[in-house]
N, C-alpha and C positions, 0 to 999 in steps of 0.2 A: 393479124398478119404475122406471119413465121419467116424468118428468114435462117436462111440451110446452105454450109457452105459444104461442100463436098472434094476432098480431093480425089481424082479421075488417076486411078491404078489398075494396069492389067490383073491384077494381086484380086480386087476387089470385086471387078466389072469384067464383064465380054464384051470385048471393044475392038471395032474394028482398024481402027488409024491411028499410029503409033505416033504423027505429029500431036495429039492429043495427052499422053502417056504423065505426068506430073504435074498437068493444068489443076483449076479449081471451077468447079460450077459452084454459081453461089444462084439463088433460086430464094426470090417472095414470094412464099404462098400465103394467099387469102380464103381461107375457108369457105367462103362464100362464091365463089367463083370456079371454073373450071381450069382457068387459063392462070398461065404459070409465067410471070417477066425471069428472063434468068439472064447473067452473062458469064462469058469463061476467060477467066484472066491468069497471069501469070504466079499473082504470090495471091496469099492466103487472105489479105485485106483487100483487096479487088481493086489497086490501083493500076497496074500492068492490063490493062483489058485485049483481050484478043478477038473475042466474038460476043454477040451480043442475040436475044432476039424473045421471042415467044415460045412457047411452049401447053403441053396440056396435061392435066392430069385426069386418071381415070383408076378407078380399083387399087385407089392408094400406090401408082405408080406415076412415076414423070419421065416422059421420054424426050431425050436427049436426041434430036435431029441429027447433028455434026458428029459421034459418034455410032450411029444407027443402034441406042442400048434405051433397056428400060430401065429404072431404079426403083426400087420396092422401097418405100416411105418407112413399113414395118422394119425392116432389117438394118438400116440405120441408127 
């Protein structure tokens, strides 16, 4: 299991909703699995939680629902 925290920047990503704009996705992924637990919180330790849910990965990418963005695993 991997665990990925992401800070969410128009800088970085194509994102459509700016209430999103200096959040953090943080994101277990299990190699074994298709399905991605992630949540989006406010600081960098993921104690401020704002949203929470499932996710999937496919072609080394994880799509971020509540943004409408993909994220390439590679470019990370």
């Amino acid at each position: 299991m991997k665990d990925l925290v992401i800070k969410l920047t128009r800088d970085n990503f194509n994102f459509r909703f700016k209430q999103y704009e200096g959040l953090f996705f943080h994101a277990n992924i299990n190699e074994n699995s298709e399905i991605i637990k992630y949540k989006i919180t406010k600081d960098k330790d993921g104690t401020e939680l704002k949203e929470f849910g499932n996710t999937h990965i496919k072609d080394n990418m994880i799509y971020i629902p509540q943004i409408e963005a993909y994220i390439d695993l590679k470019k990370i």
